[in-house]
N, C-alpha and C positions, 0 to 999 in steps of 0.2 A: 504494500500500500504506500503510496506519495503521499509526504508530507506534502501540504499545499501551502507555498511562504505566498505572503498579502504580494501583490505589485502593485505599481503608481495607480491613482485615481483613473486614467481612461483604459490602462490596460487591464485592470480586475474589473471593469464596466465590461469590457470587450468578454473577458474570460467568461464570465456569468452567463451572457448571452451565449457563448457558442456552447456551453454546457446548458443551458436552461431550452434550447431551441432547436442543437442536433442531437440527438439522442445516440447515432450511430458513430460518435467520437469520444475517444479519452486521453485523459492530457497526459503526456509524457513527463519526466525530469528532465530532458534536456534542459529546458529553459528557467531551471529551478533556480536559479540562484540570481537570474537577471531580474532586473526592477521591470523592464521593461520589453520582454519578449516572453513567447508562450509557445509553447509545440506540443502538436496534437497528430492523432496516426488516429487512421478509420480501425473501429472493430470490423465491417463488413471488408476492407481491400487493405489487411495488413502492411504490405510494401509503398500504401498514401500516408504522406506525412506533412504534416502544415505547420512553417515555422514563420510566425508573427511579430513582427517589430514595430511597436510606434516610438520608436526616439528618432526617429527620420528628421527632423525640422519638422514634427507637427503632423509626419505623413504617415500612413500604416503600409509599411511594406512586409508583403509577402511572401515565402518560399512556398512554393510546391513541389512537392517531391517521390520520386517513385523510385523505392529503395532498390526496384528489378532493374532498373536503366540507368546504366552505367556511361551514359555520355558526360558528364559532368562530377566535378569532384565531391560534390555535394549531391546526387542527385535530381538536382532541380530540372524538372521541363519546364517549369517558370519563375518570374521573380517578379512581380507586381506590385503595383500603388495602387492603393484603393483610395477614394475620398472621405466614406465614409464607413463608420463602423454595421451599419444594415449590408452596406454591400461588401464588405467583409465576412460577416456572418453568409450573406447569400452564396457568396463564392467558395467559401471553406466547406458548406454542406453538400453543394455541387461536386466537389474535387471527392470529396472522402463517400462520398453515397456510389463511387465510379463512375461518373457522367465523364463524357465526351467533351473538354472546357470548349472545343472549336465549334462546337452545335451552339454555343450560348454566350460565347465572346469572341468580339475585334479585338486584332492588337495584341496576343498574346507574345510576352518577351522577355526577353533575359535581362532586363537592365534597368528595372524597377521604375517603367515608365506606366501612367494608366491603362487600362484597356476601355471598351467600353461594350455594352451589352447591346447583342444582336437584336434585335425587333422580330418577335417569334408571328407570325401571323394565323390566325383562326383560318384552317384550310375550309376550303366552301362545299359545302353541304350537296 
């Protein structure tokens, strides 16, 4: 069992929510000792793992990682800035539930720039 140490005011906002809203994630210690980072791996796709950093200047950047792919030294098939912490939460339940992030986001990259969400359309009846 993980002790759970407090972090900074937005990132224990942030933690709450991704535990209060994805139910199919659990927080690792990797990030146990930072004030201000959180990493989380899917119970359903063990090798998804999400590491969270808001000490950006203000910004929430993302790791996405898929411990099976080995192209990067870290894992990451992404690195993203989010704006806000909903589309944070949106995006981490996305990745770790094993959704397709190119079905549901522009702009996916390695260099923690924004992306931004695809406009999914009502197919016609």
């Amino acid at each position: 069992m993980i002790e759970i140490m407090l972090k900074d005011k937005i990132t224990e906002k942030l933690r709450q929510l991704i535990i209060n809203q994805i139910p199919m994630v659990q927080e690792t210690d990797d990030a146990e000792a930072l004030l201000t980072a959180l990493s989380f791996q899917s119970k359903l796709y063990p090798t998804r793992h999400v590491w969270v950093d808001t000490n950006l200047d203000g910004i929430i950047a993302i790791d996405l990682e898929d411990w099976g792919i080995e192209d990067e030294w870290d894992n990451a098939i992404a690195r993203l800035k989010m704006n806000t912490l909903a589309e944070t939460v949106e995006l981490i339940q996305l990745w770790v539930s094993g959704a397709t992030l190119s079905d549901w986001y522009e702009g996916l990259n390695q260099e923690y720039l924004a992306v931004s969400k695809k406009v999914v359309l009502p197919m016609a009846a």
